[in-house]
OpenMM code with the backbone's topology and positions (N, CA, C; nanometers):
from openmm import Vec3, app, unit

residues = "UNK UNK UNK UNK UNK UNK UNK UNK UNK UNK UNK UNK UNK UNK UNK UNK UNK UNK UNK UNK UNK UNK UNK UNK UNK UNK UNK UNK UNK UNK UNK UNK UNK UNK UNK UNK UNK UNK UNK UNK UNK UNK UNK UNK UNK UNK UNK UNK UNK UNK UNK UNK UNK UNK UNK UNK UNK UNK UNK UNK UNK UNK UNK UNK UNK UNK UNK UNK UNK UNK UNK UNK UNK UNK UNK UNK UNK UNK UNK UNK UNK UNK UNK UNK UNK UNK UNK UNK UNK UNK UNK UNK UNK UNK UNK UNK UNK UNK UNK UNK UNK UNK UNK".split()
positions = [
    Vec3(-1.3937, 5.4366, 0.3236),
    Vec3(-1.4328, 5.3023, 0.3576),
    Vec3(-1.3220, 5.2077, 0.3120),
    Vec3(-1.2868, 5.1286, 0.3988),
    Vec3(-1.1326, 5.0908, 0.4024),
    Vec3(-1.0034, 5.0920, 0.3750),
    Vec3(-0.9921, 5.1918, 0.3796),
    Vec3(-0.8949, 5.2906, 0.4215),
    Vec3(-0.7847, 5.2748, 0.5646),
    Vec3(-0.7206, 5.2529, 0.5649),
    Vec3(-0.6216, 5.2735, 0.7300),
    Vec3(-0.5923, 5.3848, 0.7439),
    Vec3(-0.5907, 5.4108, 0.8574),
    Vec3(-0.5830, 5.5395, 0.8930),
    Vec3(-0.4879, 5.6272, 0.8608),
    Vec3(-0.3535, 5.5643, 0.8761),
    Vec3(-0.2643, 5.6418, 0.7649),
    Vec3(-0.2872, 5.6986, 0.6572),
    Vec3(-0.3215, 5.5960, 0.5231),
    Vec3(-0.3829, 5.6327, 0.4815),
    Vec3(-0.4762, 5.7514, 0.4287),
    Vec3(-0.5940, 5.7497, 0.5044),
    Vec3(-0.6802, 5.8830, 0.5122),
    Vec3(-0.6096, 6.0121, 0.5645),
    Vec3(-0.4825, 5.9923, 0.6569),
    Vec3(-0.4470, 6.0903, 0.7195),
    Vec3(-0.3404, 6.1220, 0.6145),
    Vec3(-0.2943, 6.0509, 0.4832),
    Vec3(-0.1705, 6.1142, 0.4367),
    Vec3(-0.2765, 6.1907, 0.3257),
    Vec3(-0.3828, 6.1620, 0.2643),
    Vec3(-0.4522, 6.1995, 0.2005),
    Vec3(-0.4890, 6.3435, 0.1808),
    Vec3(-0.5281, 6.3473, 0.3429),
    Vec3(-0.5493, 6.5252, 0.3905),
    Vec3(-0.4004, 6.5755, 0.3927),
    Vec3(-0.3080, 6.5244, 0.4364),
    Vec3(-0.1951, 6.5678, 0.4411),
    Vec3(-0.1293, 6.6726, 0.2628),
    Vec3(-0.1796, 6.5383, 0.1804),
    Vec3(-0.1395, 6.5798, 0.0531),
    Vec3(-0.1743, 6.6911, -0.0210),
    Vec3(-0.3434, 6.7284, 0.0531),
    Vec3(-0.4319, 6.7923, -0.0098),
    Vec3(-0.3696, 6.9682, 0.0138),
    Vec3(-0.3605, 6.9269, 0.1843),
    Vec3(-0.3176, 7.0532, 0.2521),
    Vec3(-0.1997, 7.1197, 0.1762),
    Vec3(-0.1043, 7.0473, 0.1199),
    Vec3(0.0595, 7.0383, 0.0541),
    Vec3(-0.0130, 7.1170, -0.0488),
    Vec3(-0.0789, 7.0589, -0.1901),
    Vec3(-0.1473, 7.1057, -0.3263),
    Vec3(-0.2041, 7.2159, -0.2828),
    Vec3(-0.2925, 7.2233, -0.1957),
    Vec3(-0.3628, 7.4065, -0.1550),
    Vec3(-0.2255, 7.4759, -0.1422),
    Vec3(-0.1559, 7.4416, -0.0403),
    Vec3(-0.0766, 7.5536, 0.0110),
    Vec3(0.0174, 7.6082, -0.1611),
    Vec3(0.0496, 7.4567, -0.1793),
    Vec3(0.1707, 7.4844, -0.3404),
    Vec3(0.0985, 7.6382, -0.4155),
    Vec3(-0.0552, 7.5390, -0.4518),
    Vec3(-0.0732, 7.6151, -0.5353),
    Vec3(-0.0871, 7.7889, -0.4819),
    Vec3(-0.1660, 7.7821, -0.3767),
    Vec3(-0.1904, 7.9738, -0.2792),
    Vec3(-0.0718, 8.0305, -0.2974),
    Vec3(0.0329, 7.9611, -0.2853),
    Vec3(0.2016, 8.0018, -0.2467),
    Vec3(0.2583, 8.0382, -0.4036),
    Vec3(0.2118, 7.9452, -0.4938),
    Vec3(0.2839, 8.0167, -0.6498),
    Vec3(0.1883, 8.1298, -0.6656),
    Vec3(0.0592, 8.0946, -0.6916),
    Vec3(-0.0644, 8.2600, -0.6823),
    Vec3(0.0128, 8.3576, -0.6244),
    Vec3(-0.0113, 8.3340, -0.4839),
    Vec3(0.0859, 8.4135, -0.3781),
    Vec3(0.1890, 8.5315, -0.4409),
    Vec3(0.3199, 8.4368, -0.4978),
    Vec3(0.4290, 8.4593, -0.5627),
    Vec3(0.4181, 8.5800, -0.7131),
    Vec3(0.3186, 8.5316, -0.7760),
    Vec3(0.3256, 8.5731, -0.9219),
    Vec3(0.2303, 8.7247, -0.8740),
    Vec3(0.1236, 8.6988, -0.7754),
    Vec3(0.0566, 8.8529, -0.7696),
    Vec3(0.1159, 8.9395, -0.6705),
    Vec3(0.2659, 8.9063, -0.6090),
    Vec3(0.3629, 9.0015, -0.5653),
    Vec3(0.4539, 9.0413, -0.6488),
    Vec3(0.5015, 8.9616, -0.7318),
    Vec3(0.6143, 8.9702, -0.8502),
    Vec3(0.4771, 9.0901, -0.9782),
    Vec3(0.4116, 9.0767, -0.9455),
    Vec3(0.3258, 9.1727, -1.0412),
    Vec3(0.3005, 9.2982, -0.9487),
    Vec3(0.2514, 9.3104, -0.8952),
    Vec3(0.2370, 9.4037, -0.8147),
    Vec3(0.3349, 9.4747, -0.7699),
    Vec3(0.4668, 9.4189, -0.7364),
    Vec3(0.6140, 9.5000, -0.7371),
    Vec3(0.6314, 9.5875, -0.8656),
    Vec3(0.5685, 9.5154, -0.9916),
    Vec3(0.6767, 9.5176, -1.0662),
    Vec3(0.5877, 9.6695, -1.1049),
    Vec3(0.4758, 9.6828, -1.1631),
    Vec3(0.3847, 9.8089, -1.1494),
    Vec3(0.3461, 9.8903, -1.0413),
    Vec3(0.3494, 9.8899, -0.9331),
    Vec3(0.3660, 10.0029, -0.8447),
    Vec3(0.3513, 10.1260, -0.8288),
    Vec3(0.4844, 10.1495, -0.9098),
    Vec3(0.4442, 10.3060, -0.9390),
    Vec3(0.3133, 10.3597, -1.0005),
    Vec3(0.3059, 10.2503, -1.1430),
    Vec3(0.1431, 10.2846, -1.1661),
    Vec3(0.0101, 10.2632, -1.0839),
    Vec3(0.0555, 10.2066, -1.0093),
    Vec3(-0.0773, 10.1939, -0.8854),
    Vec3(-0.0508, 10.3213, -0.8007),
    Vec3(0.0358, 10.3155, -0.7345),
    Vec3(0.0353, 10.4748, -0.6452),
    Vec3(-0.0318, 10.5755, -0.7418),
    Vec3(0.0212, 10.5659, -0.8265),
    Vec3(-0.0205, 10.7230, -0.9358),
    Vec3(-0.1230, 10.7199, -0.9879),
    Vec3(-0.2226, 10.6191, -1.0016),
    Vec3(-0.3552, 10.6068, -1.0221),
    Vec3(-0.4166, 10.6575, -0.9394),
    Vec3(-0.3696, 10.6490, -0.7711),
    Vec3(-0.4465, 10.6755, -0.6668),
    Vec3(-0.3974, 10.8294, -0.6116),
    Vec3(-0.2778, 10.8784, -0.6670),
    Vec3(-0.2437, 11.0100, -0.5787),
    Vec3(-0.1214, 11.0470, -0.6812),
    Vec3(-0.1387, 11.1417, -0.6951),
    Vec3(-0.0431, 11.2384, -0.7834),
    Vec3(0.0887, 11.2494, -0.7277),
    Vec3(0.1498, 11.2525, -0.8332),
    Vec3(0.3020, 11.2514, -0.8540),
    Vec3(0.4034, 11.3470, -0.7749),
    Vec3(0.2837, 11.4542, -0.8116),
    Vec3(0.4030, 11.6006, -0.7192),
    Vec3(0.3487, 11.5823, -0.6066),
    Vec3(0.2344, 11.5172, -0.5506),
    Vec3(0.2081, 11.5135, -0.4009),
    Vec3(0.2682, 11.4148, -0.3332),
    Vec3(0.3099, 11.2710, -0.3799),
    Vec3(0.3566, 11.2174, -0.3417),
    Vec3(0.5258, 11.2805, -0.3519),
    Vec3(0.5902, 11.3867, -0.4377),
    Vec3(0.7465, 11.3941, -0.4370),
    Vec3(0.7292, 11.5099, -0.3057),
    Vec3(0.6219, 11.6271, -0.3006),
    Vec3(0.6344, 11.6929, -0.1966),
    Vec3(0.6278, 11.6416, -0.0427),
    Vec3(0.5653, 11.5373, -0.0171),
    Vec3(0.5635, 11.5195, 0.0936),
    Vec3(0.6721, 11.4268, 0.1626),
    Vec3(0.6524, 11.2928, 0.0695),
    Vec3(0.8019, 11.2386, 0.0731),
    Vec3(0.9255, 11.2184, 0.0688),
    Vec3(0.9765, 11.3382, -0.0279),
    Vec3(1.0529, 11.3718, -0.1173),
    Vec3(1.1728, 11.2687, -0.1705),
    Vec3(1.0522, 11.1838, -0.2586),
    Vec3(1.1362, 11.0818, -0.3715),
    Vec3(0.9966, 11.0403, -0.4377),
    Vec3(1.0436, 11.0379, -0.6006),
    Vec3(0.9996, 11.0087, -0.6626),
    Vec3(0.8819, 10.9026, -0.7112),
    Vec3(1.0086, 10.8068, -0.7082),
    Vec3(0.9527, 10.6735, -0.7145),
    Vec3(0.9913, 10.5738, -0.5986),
    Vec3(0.8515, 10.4922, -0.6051),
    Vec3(0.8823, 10.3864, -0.4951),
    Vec3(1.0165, 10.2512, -0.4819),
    Vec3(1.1456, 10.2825, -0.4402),
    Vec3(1.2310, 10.2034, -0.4516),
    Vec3(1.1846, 10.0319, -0.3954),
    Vec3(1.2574, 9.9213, -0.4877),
    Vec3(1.2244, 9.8021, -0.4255),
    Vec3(1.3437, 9.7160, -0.4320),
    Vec3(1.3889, 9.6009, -0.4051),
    Vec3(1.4783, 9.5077, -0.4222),
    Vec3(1.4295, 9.3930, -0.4787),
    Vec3(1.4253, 9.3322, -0.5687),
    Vec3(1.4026, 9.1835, -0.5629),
    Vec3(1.5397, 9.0937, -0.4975),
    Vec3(1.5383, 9.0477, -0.3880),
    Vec3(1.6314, 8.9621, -0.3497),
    Vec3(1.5836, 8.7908, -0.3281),
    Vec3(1.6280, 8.6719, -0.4124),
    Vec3(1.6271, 8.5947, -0.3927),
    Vec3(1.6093, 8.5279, -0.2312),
    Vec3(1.7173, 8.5376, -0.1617),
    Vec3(1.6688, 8.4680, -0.0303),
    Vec3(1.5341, 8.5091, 0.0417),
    Vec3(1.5056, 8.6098, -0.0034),
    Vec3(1.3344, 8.6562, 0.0668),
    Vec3(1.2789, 8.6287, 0.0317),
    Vec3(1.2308, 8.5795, -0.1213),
    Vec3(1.1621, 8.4838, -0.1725),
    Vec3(1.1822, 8.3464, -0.1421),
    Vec3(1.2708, 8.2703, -0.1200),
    Vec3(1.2782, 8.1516, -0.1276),
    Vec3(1.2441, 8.1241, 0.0422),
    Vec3(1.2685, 8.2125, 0.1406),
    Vec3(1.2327, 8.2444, 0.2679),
    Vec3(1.0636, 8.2176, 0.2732),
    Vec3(1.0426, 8.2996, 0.2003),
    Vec3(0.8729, 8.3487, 0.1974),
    Vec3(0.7984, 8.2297, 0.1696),
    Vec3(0.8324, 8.1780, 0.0446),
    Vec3(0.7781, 8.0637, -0.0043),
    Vec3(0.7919, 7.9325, 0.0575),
    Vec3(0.9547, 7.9343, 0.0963),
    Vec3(0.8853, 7.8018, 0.2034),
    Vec3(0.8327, 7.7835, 0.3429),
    Vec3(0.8483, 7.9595, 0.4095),
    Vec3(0.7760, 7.9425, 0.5476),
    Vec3(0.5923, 7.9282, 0.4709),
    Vec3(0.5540, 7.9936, 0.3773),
    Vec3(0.4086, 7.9666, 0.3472),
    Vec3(0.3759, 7.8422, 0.3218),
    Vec3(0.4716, 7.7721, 0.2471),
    Vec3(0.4553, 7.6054, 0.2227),
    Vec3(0.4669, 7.5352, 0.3254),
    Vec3(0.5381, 7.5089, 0.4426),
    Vec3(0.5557, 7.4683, 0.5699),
    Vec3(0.4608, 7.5009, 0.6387),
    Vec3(0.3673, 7.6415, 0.6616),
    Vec3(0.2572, 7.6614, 0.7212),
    Vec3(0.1410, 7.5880, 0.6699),
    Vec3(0.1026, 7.6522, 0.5202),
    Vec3(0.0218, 7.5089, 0.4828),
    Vec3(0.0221, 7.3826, 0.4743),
    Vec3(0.0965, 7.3258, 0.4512),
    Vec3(0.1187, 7.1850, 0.4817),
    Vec3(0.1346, 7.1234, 0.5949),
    Vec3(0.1116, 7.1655, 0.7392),
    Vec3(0.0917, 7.2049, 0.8411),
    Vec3(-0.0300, 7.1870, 0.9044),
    Vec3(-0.1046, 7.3341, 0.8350),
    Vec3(-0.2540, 7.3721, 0.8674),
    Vec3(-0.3144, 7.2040, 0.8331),
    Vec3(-0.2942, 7.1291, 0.7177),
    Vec3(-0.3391, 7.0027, 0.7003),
    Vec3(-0.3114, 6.8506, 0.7970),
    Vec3(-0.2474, 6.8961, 0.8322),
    Vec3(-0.1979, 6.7914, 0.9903),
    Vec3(-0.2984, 6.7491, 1.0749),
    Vec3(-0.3295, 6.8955, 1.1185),
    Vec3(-0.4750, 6.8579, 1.2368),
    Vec3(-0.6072, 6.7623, 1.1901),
    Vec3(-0.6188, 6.9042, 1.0631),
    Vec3(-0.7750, 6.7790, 1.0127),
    Vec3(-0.7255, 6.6364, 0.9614),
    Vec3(-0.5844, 6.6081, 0.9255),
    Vec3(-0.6069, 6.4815, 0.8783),
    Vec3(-0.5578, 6.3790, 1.0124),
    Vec3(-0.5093, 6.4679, 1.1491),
    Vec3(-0.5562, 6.3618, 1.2595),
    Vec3(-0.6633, 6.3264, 1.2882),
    Vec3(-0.7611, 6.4139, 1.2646),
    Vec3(-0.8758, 6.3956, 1.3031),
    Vec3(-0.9694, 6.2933, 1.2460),
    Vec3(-0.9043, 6.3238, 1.0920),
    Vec3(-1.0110, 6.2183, 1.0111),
    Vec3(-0.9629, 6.0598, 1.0218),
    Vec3(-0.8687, 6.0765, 1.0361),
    Vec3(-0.7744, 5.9333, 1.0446),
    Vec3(-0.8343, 5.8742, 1.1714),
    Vec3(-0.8851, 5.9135, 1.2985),
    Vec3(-0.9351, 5.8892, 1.4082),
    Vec3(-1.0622, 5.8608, 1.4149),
    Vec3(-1.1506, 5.9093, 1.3003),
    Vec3(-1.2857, 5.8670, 1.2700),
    Vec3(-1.2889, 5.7192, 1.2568),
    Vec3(-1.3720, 5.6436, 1.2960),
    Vec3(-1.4885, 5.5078, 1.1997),
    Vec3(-1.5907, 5.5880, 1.1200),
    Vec3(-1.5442, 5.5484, 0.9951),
    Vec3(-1.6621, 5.5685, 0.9128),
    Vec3(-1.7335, 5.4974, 0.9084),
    Vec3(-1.8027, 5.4108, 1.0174),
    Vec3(-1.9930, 5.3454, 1.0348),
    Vec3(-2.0276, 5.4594, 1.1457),
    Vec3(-1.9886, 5.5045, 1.2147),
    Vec3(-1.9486, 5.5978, 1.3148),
    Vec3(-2.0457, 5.7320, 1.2059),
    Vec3(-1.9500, 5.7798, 1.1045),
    Vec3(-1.9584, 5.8999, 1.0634),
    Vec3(-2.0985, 5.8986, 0.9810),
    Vec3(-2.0849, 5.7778, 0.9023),
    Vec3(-2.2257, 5.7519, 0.8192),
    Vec3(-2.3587, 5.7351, 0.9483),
    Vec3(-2.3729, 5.6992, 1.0190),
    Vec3(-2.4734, 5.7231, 1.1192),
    Vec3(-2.4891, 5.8435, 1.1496),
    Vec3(-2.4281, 5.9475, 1.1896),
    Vec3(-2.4630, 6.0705, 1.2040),
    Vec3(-2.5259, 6.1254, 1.0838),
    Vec3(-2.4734, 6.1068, 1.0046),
    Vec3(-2.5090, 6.1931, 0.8788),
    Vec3(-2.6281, 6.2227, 0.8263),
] * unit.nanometer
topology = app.Topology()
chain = topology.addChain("A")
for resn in residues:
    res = topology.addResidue(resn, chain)
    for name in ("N", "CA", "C"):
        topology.addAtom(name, app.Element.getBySymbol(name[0]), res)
């Protein structure tokens, strides 16, 4: 309630930005964990000599390379912050005497 539409629409905009930030560091830290133990997850689930006989290698090789992260993280940040665009055209396009009558 008086609000300009800008306004309301940068609002959702911002919100969409803070979800995505935050999903995208979550995101980040339970791949950087999950890389980093691995091997103990495979081997919890399936034995060692079955996995070297069939595959034949040991352990699961990985890279950490910087540009794939910094890749990753900002196509996910650009998508979310994004996904928040639409609804905050939408809301920005509302009258709220409009919205409070329905309600």
């Amino acid at each position: 309630m008086g609000a300009r539409p800008r306004q309301v629409a940068s609002v959702f905009c911002y919100q969409g930005m803070f979800i995505g930030l935050v999903g995208t560091l979550l995101g980040l830290a339970l791949a950087v964990i999950l890389l980093h133990y691995r091997q103990e997850i495979v081997t919890s689930f399936v034995d060692q000599r079955l996995i070297s006989k069939f595959y034949k290698f040991y352990a699961f090789p990985v890279q950490y390379r910087l540009p794939d992260f910094v890749r990753i993280v900002g196509f996910t940040f650009l998508i979310s912050t994004l996904a928040g665009v639409l609804p905050a055209w939408w809301a920005a396009r509302l009258k709220p005497a409009e919205c409070l009558r329905f309600e």
